[in-house]
Every structure is written in structure tokens, then in C-alpha cells.
C-alpha positions as CSV (number, residue, x, y, z in Angstrom):
1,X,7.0,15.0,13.5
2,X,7.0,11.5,13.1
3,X,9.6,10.9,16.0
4,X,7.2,9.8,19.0
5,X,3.3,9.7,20.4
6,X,3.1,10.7,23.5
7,X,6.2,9.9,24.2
8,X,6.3,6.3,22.8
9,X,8.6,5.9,19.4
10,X,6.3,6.5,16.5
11,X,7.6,3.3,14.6
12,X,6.4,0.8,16.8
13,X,2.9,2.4,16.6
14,X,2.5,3.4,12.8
15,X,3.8,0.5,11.3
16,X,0.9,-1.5,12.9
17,X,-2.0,0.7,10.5
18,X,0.9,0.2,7.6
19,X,0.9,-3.9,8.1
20,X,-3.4,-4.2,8.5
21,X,-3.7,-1.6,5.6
22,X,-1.5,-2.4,3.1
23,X,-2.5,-6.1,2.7
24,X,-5.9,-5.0,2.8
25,X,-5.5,-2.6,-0.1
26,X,-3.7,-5.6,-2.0
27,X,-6.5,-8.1,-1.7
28,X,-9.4,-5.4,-2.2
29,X,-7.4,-4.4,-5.5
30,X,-7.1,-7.9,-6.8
31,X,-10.9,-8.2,-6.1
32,X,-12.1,-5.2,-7.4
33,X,-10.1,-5.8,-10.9
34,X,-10.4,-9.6,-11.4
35,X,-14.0,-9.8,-10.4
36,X,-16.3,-7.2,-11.9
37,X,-20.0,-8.2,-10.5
38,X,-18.6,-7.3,-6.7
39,X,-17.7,-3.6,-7.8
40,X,-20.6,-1.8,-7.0
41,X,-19.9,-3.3,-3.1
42,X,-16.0,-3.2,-3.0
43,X,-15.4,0.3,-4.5
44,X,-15.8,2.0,-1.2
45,X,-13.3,0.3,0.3
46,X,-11.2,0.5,-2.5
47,X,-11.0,3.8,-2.2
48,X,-10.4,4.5,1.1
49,X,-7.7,1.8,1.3
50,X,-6.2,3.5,-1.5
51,X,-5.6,6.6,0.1
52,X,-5.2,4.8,3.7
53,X,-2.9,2.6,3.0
54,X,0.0,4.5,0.9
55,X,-0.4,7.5,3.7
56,X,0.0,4.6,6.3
57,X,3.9,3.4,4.4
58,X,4.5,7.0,4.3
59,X,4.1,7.7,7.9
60,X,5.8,4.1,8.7
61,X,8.8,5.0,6.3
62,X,9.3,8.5,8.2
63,X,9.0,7.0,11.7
64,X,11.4,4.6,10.4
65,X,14.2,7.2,10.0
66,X,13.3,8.8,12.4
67,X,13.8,5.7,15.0
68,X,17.2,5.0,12.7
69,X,18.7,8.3,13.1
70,X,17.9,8.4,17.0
71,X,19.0,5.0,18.4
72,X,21.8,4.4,15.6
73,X,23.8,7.9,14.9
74,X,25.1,6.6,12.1
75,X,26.3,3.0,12.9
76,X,23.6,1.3,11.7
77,X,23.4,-2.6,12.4
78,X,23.2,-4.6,8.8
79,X,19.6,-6.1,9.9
80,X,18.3,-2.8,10.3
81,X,20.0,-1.6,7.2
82,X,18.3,-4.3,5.2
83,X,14.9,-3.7,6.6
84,X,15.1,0.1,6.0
85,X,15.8,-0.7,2.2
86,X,12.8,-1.7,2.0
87,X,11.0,1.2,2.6
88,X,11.5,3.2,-0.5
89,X,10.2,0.5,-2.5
90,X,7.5,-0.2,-0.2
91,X,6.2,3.5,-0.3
92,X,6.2,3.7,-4.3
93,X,4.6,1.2,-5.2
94,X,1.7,1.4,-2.5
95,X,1.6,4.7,-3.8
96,X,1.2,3.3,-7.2
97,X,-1.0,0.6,-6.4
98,X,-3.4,3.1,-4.8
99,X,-3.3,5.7,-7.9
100,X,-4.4,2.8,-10.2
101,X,-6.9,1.4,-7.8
102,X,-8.6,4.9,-7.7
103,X,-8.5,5.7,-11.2
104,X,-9.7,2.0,-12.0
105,X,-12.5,2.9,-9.3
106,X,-13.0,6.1,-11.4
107,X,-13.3,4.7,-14.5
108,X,-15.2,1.6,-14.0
109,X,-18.2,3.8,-11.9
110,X,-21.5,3.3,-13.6
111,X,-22.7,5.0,-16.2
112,X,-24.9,7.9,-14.5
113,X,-27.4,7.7,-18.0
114,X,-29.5,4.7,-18.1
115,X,-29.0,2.3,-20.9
116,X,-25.6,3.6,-22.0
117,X,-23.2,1.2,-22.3
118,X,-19.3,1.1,-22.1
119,X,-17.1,1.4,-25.3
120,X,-14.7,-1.0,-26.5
121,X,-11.7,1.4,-25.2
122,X,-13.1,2.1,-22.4
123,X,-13.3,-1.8,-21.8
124,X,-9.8,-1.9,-23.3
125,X,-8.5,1.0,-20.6
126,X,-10.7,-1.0,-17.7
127,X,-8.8,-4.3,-18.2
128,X,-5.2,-2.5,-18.5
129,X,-6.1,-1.1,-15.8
130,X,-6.9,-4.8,-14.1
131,X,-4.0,-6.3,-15.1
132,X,-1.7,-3.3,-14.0
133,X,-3.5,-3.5,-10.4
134,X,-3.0,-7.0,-10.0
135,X,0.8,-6.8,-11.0
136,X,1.2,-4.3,-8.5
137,X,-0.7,-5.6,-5.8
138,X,1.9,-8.5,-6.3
139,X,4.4,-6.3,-6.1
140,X,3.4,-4.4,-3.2
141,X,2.6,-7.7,-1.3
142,X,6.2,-8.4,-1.7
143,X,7.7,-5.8,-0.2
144,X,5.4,-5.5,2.9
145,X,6.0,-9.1,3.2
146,X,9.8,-8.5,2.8
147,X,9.4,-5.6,5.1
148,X,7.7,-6.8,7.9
149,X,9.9,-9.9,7.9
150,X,13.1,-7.7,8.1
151,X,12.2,-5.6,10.5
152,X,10.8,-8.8,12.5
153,X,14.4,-9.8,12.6
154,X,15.9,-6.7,13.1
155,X,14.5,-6.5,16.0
156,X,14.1,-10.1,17.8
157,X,16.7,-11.9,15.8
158,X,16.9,-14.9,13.0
């Protein structure tokens, strides 16, 4: 499934919605939790980065091994070896990123009865939250750094 489009490897294509998305997802998510007066305009696109982007690793990650398990047949080369180990990593933790983004989205909505205010744990929960999406948005930017520079030299050389 994730082998080739239209005939074209599906690596070379997927990865590129995977490298715009991902980064996008990390600064949005940094945004959206360290500064709270831009929430009402950045939670759209919070959420669809958060869904975007971690479907955009996943189909990158499959193409990946796909494209491995073609060209290779098991005699993988060590720089594509090290790029691929990336991948796992990569996936989870775009995948978590994007959970806590959403729920942080979820939870931080505005009160739909005027005049109600927020309680102290739900301020408590909010800034958890912020603090656990900005630790993974660091993470996450480390791998898809460490991934896209791996597979950069994988493929045209130190």
C-alpha cells in the first residue's frame, strides 16, 4: 500500500508532507501552550496539524520500509540503517505530541456559559498539559531533525 504512486516510490513523495507538517505541529504546539491570548486563533490549526502530522510519520515510516525491503533485501547499508532507527521514535512521539495538543485544545476551549470561569485544577491540568506539549514538541523536533538529516545522508552522502 504504501510501496509507490503512480509508479514513483512512495518515500520520496510522503516524507515531503511528513518534513512541512511535523515542524509545523511543533511550533503551533509551543504557541498554543506558552501563549494563551492567541488560542482562540491557533486552535484550528492545532488541530488539524495534530491529526496531519502524526498520520504524515505514519505514512513516511511505512513507505520507508517499504523502499528498505525493495532496494535492500536484507543487506541494508549502515546509513540507511541509522536513518530508519529513527522512525519508530519519530512516529510515537508525533503521535504523542498530537494527543496532548488535542486534548490541550479540548480542554482549554472556552467556556460555552458566559461568565463562568475556569477552576484552579482545571488551570492546574491546562498548564501540565503546556509543559508536557512543549517537552514533546522538543522531542519531536529532535527526531525529525535527526531524521531528515539521516536520511539526507543516506542518500547523497556525508
Amino acid at each position: 500500500m504504501f510501496d509507490q504512486i503512480l509508479g514513483l516510490p512512495a518515500h520520496p513523495l510522503i516524507i515531503h508532507a511528513a518534513v512541512v507538517l511535523t515542524p509545523l505541529l511543533v511550533v503551533l504546539s509551543i504557541a498554543y501552550a506558552v501563549l494563551p491570548a492567541f488560542r482562540r486563533r491557533l486552535d484550528w490549526a492545532v488541530v488539524l496539524t495534530a491529526i496531519a502530522a502524526p498520520a504524515a510519520v505514519f505514512g513516511a515510516k511505512e513507505s520507508g520500509e517499504e523502499l528498505e525491503a525493495r532496494l535492500f533485501k536484507g543487506q541494508i547499508p549502515q546509513p540507511v540503517l541509522d536513518h530508519s532507527s529513527f522512525a519508530n521514535p519519530l512516529f510515537f512521539s508525533t503521535l504523542g505530541l498530537g494527543v496532548v495538543a488535542l486534548v490541550l485544545v479540548y480542554l482549554t476551549r472556552p467556556v460555552r456559559e458566559p461568565g463562568t470561569a475556569a477552576t484552579g485544577s482545571a488551570r492546574a491540568v491546562s498548564l501540565v498539559l503546556s509543559v508536557l506539549a512543549v517537552v514533546l514538541a522538543l522531542v519531536v523536533a529532535y527526531y525529525v531533525f535527526r531524521a531528515g538529516d539521516s536520511g539526507a545522508r543516506a542518500v547523497w552522502g556525508s
